[in-house]
KOLNUMAR-639852 format. One line per 3 residues: number of its first residue (from 1); their letters; for each residue x, y negated, z negated of C-alpha. Coordinates in pm, 1 decimal. Layout:
<recs>
NUM	a	X,Y,Z ~ ...
</recs>
This chain:
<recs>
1	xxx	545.3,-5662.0,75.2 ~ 324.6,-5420.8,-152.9 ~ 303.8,-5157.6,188.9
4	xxx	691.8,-5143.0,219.5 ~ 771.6,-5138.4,-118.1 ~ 508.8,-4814.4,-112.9
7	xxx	640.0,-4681.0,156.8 ~ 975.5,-4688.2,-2.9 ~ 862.1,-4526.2,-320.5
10	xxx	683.1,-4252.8,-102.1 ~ 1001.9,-4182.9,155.4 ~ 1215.7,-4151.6,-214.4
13	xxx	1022.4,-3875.2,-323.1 ~ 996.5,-3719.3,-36.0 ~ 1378.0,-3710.9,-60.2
16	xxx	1329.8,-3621.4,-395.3 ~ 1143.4,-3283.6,-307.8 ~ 1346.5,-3241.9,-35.9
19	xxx	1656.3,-3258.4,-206.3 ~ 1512.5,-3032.4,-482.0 ~ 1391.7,-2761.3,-236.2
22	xxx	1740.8,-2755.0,-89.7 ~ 1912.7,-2673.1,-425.8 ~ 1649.8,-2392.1,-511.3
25	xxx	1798.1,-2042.1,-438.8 ~ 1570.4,-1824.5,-179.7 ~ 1399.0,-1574.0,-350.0
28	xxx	1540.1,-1211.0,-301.2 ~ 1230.6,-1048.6,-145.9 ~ 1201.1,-646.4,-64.1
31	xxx	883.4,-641.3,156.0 ~ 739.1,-269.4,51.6 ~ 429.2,-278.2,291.0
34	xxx	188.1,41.0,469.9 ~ 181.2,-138.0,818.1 ~ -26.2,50.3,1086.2
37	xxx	-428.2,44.8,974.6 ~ -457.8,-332.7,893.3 ~ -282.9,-637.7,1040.3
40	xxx	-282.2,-859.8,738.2 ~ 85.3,-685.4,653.5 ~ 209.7,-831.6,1021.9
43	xxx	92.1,-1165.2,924.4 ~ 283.9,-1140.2,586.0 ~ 593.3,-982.5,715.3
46	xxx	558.8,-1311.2,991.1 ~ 526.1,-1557.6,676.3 ~ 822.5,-1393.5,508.6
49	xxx	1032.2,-1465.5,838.4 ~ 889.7,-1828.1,836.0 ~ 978.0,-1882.7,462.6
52	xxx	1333.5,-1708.4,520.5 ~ 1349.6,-1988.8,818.8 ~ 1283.7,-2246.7,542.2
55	xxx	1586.5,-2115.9,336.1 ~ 1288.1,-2031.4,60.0 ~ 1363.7,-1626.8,45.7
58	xxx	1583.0,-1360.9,218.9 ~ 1438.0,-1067.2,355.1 ~ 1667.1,-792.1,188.0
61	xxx	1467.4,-497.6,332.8 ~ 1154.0,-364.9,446.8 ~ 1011.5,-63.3,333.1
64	xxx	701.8,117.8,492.9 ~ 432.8,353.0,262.2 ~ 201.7,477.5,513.0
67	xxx	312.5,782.5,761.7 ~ 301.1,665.5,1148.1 ~ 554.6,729.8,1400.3
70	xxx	559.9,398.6,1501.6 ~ 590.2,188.3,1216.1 ~ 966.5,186.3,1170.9
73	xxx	974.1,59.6,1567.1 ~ 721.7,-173.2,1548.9 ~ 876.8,-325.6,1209.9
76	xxx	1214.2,-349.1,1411.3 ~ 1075.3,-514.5,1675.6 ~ 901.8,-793.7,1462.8
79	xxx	1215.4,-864.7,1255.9 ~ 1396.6,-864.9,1642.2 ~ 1162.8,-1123.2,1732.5
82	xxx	1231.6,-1344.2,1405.0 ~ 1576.9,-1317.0,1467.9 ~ 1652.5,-1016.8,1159.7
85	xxx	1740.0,-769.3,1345.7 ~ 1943.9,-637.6,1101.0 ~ 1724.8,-583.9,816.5
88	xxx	1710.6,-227.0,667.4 ~ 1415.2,-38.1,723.0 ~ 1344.6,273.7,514.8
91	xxx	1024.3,517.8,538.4 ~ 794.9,723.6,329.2 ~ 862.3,1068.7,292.5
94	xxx	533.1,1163.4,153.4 ~ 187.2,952.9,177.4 ~ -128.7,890.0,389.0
97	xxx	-101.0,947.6,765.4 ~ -252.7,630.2,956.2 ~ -314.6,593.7,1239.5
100	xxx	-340.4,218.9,1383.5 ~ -492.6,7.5,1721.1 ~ -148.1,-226.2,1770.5
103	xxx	161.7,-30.9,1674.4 ~ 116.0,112.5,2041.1 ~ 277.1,-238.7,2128.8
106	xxx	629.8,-179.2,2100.8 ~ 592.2,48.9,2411.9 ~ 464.9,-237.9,2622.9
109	xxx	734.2,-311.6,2897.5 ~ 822.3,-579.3,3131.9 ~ 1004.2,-407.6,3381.2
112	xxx	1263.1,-209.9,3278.3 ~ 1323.2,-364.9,2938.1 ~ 1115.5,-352.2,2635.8
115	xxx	896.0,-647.6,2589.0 ~ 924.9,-670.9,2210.7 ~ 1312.0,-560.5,2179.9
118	xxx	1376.6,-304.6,1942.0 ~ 1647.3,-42.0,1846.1 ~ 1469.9,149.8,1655.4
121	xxx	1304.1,455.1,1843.7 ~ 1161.6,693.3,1587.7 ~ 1106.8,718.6,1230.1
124	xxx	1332.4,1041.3,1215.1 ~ 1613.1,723.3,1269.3 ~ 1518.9,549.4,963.0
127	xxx	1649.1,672.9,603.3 ~ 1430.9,709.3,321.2 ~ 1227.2,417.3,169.5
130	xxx	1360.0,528.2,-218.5 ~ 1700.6,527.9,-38.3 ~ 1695.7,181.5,53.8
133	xxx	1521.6,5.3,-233.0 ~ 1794.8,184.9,-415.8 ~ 2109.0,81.4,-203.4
136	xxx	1904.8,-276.6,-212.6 ~ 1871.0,-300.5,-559.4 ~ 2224.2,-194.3,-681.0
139	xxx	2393.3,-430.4,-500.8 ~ 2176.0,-701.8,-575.2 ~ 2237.8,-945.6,-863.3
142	xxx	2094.7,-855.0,-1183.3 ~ 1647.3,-951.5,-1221.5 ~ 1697.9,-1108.4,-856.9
145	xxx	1486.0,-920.9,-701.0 ~ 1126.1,-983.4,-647.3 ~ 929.1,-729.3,-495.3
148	xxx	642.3,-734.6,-242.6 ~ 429.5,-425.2,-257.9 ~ 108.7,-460.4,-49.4
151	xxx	-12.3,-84.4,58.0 ~ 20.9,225.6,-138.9 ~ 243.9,259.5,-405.1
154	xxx	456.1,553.2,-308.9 ~ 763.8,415.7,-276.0 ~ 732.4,194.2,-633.2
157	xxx	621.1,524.5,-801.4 ~ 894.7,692.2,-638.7 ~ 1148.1,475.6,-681.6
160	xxx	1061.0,468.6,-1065.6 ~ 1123.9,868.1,-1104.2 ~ 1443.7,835.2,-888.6
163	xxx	1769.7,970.0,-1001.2 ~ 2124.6,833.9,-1012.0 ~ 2351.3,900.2,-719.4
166	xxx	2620.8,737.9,-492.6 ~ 2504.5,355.2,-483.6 ~ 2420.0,355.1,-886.7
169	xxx	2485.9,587.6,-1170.1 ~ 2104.4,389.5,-1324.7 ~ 1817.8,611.6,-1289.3
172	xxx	1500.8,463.8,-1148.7 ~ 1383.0,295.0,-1444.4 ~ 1728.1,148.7,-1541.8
175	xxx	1795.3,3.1,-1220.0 ~ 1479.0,-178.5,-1207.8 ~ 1527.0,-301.6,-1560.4
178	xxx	1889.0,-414.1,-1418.6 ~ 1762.1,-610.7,-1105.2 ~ 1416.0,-687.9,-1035.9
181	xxx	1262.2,-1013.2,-1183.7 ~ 914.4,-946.7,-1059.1 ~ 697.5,-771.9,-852.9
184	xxx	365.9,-928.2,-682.6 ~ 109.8,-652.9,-592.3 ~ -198.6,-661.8,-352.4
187	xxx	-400.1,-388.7,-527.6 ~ -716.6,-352.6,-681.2 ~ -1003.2,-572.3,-746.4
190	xxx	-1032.7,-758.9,-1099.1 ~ -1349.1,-940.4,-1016.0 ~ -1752.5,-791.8,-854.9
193	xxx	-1735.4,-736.0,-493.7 ~ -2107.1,-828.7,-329.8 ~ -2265.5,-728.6,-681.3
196	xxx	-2013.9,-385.5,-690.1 ~ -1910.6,-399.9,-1059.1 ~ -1635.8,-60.3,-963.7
199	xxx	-1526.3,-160.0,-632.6 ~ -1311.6,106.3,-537.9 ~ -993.4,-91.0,-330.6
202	xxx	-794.0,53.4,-39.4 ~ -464.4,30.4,-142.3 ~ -584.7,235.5,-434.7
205	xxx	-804.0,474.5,-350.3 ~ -601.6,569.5,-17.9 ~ -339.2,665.4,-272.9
208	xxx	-435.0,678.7,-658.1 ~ -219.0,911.7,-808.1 ~ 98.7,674.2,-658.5
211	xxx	-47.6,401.0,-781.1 ~ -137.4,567.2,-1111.6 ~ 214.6,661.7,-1151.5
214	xxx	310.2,317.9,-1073.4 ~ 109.6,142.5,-1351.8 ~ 157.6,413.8,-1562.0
217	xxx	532.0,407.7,-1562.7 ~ 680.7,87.9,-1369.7 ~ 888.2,-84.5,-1677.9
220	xxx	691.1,-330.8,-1974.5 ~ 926.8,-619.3,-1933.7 ~ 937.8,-628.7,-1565.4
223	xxx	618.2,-850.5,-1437.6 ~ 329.8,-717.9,-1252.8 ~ 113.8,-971.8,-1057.5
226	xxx	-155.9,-850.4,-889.7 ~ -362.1,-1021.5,-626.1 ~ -699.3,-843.7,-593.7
229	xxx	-967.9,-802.5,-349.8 ~ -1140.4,-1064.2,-411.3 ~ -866.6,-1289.3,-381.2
232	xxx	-812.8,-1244.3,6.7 ~ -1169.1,-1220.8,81.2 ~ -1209.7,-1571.0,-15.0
235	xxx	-955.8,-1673.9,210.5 ~ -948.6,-1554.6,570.0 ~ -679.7,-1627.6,836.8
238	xxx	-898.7,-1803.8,1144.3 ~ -907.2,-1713.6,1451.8 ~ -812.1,-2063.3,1582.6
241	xxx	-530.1,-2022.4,1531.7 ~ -468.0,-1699.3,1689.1 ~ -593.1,-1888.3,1980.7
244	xxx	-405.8,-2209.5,2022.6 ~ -94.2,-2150.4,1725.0 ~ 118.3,-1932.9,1890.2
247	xxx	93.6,-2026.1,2243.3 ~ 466.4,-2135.7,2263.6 ~ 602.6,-1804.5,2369.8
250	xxx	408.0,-1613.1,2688.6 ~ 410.0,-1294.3,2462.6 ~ 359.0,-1317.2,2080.0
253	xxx	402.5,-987.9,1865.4 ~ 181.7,-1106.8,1619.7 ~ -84.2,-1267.4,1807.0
256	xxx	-103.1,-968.4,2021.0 ~ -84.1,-740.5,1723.0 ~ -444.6,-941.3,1606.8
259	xxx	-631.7,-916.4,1855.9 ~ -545.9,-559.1,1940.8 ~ -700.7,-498.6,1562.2
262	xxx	-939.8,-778.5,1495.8 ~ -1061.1,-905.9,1863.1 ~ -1095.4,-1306.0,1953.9
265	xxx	-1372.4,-1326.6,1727.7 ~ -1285.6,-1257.2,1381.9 ~ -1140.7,-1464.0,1075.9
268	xxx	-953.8,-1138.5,892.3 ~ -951.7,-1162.9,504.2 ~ -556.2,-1261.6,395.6
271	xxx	-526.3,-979.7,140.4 ~ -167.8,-903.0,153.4 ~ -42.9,-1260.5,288.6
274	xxx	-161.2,-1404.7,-68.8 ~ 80.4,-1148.5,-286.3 ~ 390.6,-1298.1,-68.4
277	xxx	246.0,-1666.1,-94.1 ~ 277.9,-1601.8,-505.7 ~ 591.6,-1379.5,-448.0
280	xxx	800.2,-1707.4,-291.9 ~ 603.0,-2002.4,-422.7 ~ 513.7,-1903.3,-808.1
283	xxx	573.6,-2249.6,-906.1 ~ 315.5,-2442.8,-613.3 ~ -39.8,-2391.3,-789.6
286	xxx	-180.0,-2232.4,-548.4 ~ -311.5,-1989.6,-792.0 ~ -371.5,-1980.4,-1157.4
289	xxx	-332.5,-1649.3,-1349.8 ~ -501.1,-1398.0,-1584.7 ~ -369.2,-1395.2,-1938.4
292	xxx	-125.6,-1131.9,-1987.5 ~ -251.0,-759.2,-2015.7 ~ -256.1,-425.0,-1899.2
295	xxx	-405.3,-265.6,-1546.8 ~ -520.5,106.3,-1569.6 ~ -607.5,331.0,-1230.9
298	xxx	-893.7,578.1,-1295.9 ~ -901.6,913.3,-1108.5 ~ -1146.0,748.4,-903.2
301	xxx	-944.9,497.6,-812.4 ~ -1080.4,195.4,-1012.7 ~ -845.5,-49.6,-1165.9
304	xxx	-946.1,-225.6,-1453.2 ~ -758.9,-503.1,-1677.2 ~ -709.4,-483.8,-2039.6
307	xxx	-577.4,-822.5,-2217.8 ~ -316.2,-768.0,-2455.0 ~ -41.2,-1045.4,-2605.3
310	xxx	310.4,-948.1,-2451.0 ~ 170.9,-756.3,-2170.7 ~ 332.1,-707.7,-1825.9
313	xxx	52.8,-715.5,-1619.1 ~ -148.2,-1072.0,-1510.3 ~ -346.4,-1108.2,-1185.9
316	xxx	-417.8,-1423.3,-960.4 ~ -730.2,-1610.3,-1003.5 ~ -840.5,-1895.0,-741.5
319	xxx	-1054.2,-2173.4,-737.8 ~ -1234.5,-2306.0,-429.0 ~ -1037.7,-2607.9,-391.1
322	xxx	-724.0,-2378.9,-456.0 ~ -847.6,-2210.9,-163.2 ~ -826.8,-2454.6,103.2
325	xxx	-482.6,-2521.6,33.8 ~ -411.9,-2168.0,37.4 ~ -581.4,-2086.6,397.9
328	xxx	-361.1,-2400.5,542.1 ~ -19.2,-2292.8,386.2 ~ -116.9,-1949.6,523.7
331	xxx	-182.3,-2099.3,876.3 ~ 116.0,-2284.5,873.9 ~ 354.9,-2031.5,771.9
334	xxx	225.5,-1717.1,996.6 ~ 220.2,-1930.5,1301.0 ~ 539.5,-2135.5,1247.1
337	xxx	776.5,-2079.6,1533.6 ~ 1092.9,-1883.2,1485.4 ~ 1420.9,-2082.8,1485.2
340	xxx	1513.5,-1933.1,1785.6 ~ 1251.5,-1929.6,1986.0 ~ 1321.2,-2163.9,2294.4
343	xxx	1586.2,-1851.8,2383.6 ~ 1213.1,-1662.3,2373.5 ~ 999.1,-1961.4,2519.9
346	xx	1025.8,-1846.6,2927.0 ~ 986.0,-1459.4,2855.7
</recs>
């Protein structure tokens, strides 16, 4: 009697939760990512796909900070495969040129056809990334928007400095006031790296005066959350699962996009895929966070943290056991099938 009544108690809040995740609004997610060097951006852009499949966010747009010819393509083709093939894109106009081992796949064919489907060709097709996270933004409902930034900050700084014109008479600063609610940055490092005390981080140093003019100037009441280096060092995405997770479909962009990167044999650190685990799930504990402050980027490309009451900036912080559940909701998410994909599952 004790095991049903249990069992009851346990299948009511599970319909509790359930019930409760259905009335929750998706987040309103602009992915603003430098895809083409590293593949921990495919693996987030996958998880946003998988949480969009949840009804947890909507993908509003993607835009890309690093210069490749094939980034635009290959982004097209990944949303294609989720089944968003009709998410804007926009491009950089002016950053770091990159060149990458697994763009190349979008010009894989299987016969005649394409065998990642895409309609976009060339960057020269796509419109500017400052012109789409403006359109985005003004038609968006007011602090809605969360945004994703996990590469340079070009388009942010950008974006910031940008004028009024046809799709809102705000300037840069105004119309992020207006609409975004937060944004959730892989940048930086707020904690020693191997005994480094001024570890000198990627998305930084690749581009420091963007990101200076980002932290410098992005607006004091809209949030900054940064996830740091050391944050996706301490959880890497494993390989076993590149092996056996995403065997339901012959030909897998993402699993394909891995190995042409990492190889078989490598568990790759889950920088950016931790800044849209925050971004979606803010409420789930997978992370705690700094108290509020201020983050500075030195001309060498350092980025320190300053406390200070009522400040905008806060970065994650995770514990070991924090960790493990992190890894597995990471897992889960990047390999979850899309909804569609017995139409995919004999290609």
């Amino acid at each position: 009697m004790r095991m049903i009544i249990r069992s009851c108690l346990v299948i009511m809040s599970l319909l509790l939760i359930a019930e409760k995740v259905a009335k929750a609004e998706p987040v309103q997610v602009i992915f603003d990512t430098d895809i083409s060097g590293d593949v921990d951006d495919v693996l987030a852009l996958a998880m946003l796909h998988a949480l969009a499949d949840r009804g947890e966010c909507k993908l509003l747009a993607v835009t890309i900070s690093k210069i490749n010819s094939l980034t635009g393509p290959f982004t097209d083709a990944t949303n294609t495969f989720y089944g968003r093939s009709n998410v804007p894109i926009g491009v950089t106009q002016a950053a770091q040129r990159r060149e990458s081992k697994y763009l190349k796949l979008i010009n894989e064919k299987q016969g005649n056809q394409f065998r990642y489907p895409h309609d976009i060709l060339s960057n020269d097709q796509l419109p500017s990334a400052v012109k789409i996270l403006r359109k985005t933004l003004a038609g968006a409902a007011d602090h809605s928007v969360v945004i994703i930034q996990v590469g340079l900050a070009a388009n942010l700084a950008d974006l910031v400095e940008s004028k009024p014109d046809h799709f809102s008479p705000l300037n840069g600063l105004e119309l992020i006031q207006r609409k975004v609610k937060l944004v959730s940055v892989m940048a930086g490092a707020f904690e020693p790296i191997n005994g480094n005390n001024r570890y000198l981080e990627a998305n930084v140093r690749n581009g420091i005066q963007s990101m200076q003019r980002f932290a410098d100037q992005w607006p004091v009441d809209v949030p900054v959350i940064w996830s740091g280096f050391e944050i996706g060092i301490a959880v890497t995405y494993p390989r076993t699962s590149i092996a056996s997770d995403f065997n339901y479909v012959r030909h897998h962009i993402v699993r394909e996009a891995y190995l042409l990167h990492s190889g078989p044999d490598h568990d790759r650190p889950s920088w950016d895929l931790t800044s849209v685990l925050y971004a979606v799930r803010p409420k789930d504990s997978y992370f705690d966070l700094s108290l509020p402050g201020r983050v500075s980027v030195a001309d060498d490309g350092f980025t320190s943290f300053k406390a200070g009451e009522n400040g905008r900036d806060r970065y994650l912080i995770m514990s070991s056991i924090q960790a493990v559940r992190v890894r597995e909701a990471l897992r889960f998410l990047v390999s979850q099938p899309p909804l569609h994909y017995k139409d995919q599952k004999n290609k």
